[in-house]
C-alpha positions in Angstrom: -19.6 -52.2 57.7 -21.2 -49.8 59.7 -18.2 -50.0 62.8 -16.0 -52.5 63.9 -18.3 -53.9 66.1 -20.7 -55.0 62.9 -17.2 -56.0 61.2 -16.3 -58.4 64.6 -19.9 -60.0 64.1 -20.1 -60.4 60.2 -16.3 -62.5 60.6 -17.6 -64.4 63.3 -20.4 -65.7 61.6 -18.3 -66.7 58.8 -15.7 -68.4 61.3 -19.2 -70.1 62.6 -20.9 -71.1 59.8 -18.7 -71.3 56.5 -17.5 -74.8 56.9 -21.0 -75.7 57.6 -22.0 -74.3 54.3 -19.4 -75.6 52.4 -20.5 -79.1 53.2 -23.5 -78.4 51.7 -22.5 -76.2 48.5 -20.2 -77.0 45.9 -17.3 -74.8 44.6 -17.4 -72.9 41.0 -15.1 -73.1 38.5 -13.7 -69.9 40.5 -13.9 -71.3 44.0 -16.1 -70.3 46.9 -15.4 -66.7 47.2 -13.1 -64.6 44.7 -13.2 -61.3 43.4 -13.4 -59.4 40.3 -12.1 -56.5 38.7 -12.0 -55.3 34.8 -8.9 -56.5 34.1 -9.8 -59.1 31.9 -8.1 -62.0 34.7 -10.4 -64.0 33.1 -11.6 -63.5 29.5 -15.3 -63.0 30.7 -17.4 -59.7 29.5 -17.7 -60.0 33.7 -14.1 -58.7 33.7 -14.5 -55.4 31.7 -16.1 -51.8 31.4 -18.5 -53.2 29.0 -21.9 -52.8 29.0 -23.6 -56.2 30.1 -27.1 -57.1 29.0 -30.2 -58.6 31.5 -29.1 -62.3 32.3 -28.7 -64.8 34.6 -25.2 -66.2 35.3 -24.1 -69.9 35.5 -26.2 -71.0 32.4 -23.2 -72.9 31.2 -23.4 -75.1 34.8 -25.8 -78.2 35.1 -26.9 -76.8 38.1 -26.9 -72.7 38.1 -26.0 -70.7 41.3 -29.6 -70.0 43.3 -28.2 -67.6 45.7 -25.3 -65.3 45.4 -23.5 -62.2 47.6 -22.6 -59.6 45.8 -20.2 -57.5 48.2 -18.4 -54.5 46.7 -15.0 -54.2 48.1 -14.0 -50.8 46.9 -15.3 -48.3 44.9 -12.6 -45.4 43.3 -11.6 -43.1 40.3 -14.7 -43.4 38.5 -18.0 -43.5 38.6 -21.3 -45.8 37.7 -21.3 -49.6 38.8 -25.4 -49.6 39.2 -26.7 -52.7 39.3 -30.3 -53.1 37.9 -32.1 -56.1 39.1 -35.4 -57.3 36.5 -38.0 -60.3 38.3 -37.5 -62.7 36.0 -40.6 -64.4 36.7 -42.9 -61.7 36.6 -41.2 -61.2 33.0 -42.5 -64.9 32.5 -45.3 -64.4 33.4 -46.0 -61.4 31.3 -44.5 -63.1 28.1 -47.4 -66.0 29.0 -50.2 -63.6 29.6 -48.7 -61.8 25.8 -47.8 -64.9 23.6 -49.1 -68.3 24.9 -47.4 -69.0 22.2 -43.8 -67.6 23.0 -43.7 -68.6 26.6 -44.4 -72.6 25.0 -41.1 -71.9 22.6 -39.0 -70.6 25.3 -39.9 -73.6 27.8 -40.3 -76.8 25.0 -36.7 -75.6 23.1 -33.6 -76.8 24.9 -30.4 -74.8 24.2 -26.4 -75.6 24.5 -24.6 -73.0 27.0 -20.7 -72.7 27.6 -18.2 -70.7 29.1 -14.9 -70.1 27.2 -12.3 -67.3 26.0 -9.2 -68.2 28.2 -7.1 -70.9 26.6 -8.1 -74.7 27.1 -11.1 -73.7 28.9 -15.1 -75.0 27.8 -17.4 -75.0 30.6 -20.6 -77.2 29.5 -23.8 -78.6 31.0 -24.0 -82.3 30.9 -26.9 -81.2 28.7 -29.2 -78.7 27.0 -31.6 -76.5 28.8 -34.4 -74.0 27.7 -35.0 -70.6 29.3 -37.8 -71.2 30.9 -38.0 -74.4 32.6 -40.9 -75.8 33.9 -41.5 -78.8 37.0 -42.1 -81.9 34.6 -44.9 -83.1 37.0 -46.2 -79.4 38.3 -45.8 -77.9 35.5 -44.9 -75.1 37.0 -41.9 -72.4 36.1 -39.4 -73.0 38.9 -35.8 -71.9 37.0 -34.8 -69.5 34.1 -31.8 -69.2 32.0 -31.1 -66.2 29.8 -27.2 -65.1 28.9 -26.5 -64.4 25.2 -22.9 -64.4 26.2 -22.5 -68.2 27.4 -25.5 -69.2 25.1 -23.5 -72.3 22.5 -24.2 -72.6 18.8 -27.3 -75.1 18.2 -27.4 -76.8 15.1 -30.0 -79.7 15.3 -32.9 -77.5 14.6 -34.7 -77.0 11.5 -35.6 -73.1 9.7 -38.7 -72.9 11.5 -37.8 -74.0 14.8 -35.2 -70.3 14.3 -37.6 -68.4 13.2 -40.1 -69.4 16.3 -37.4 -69.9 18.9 -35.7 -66.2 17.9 -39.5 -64.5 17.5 -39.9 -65.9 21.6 -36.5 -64.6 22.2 -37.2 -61.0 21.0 -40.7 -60.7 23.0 -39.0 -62.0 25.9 -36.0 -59.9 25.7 -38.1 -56.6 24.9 -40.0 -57.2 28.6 -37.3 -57.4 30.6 -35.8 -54.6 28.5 -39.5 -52.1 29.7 -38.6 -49.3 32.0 -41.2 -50.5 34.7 -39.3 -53.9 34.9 -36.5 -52.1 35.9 -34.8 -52.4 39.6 -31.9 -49.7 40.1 -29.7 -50.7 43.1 -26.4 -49.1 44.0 -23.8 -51.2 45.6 -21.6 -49.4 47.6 -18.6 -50.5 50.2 -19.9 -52.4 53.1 -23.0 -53.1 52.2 -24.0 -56.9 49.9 -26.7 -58.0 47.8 -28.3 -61.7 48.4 -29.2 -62.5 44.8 -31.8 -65.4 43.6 -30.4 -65.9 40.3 -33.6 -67.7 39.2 -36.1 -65.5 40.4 -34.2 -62.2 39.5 -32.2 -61.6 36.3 -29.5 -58.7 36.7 -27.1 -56.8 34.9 -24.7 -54.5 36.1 -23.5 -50.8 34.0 -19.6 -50.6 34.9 -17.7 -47.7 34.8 -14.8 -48.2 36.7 -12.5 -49.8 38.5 -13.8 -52.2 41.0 -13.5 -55.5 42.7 -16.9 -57.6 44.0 -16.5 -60.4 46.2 -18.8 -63.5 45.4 -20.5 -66.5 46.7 -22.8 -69.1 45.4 -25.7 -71.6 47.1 -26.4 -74.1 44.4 -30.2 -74.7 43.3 -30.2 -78.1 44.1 -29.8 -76.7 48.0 -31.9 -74.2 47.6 -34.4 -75.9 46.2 -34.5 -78.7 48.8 -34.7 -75.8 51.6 -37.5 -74.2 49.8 -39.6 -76.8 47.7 -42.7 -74.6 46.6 -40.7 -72.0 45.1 -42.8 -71.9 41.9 -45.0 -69.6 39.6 
């Protein structure tokens, strides 16, 4: 925060408004707000120095986070921590414009997603989603899901449904892999990002020792507050 003056006005709007939002959104499986470091608290690549690919997070949820604050709470010994932010639609609509043929894979496939690693824990949509979903009656892209981490093993598919489905995965994941996709931000102590997970995939390069504060708006919400929000 820029003084304490900022600081007195950013706590009063949570004393003001957090109860409000929390009769509206949801908890995760890690509460409203909590904060992360890498030391592996939870068995999550989230939780470590390694390098994380593009993706989007929540894919093993029915409903994904929309919105999320990002708030870095301290930032020493080390170095690094970029975040790099890629438009996931623009990506979509790139891989449409490319391979008709692709983007039709990635949106008619659905997919199993799940969240695991510490003991007696399996996080799993009540069902299977593809990455690029589109508005059954629109048909218009209004959500994505990428995360080869939380992505499940999918057995009822034949060879050439792999072959197809992992061809569309590759074109996809080489655009939002391109240099001029890329958004470098740098988070830094006082300062928060306001994510749309759907709309923007990220991934972070950490380097250090950190802890992020964070807080989801769930899509059905969203989506009610902002009903157009299509490509």
């Amino acid at each position: 925060m820029a003084d304490d003056g900022a600081l007195r006005d950013w706590l009063e709007g949570i004393v003001s408004y957090d109860s409000i939002v929390n009769q509206k959104v949801w908890l995760t499986l890690r509460s409203g707000f909590w904060d992360f470091t890498a030391d592996l608290t939870f068995k999550d690549t989230a939780y470590t120095t390694e390098f994380l690919g593009a993706h989007t997070d929540n894919t093993y949820f029915t409903d994904p986070a929309r919105l999320q604050l990002f708030h870095l709470l301290s930032h020493t010994n080390g170095d690094g921590g970029a975040s790099l932010l890629v438009d996931g639609f623009r990506a979509a609509s790139i891989l449409r414009e490319e391979s008709p043929q692709d983007f039709e894979v990635l949106m008619s496939t659905n997919h199993p997603y799940h969240s695991s690693g510490n003991e007696d824990v399996c996080v799993q949509p009540a069902e299977q989603a593809p990455v690029l979903k589109v508005h059954p009656e629109l048909q218009r892209l209004y959500q994505i899901r990428w995360n080869n981490y939380d992505r499940a093993a999918k057995k009822n598919w034949n060879w050439e449904e792999q072959v197809k489905w992992y061809t569309a995965a590759r074109h996809w994941d080489e655009i939002i892999r391109r240099k001029d996709m890329e958004i470098w931000t740098q988070l830094e102590p006082g300062t928060a990002l306001i994510n749309n997970d759907d709309f923007i995939s990220r991934y972070r390069l950490l380097k250090f020792g950190r802890e992020e504060v964070l807080r989801n708006i769930g899509n059905d919400q969203w989506s009610l507050d902002n009903p157009n929000y299509y490509i």
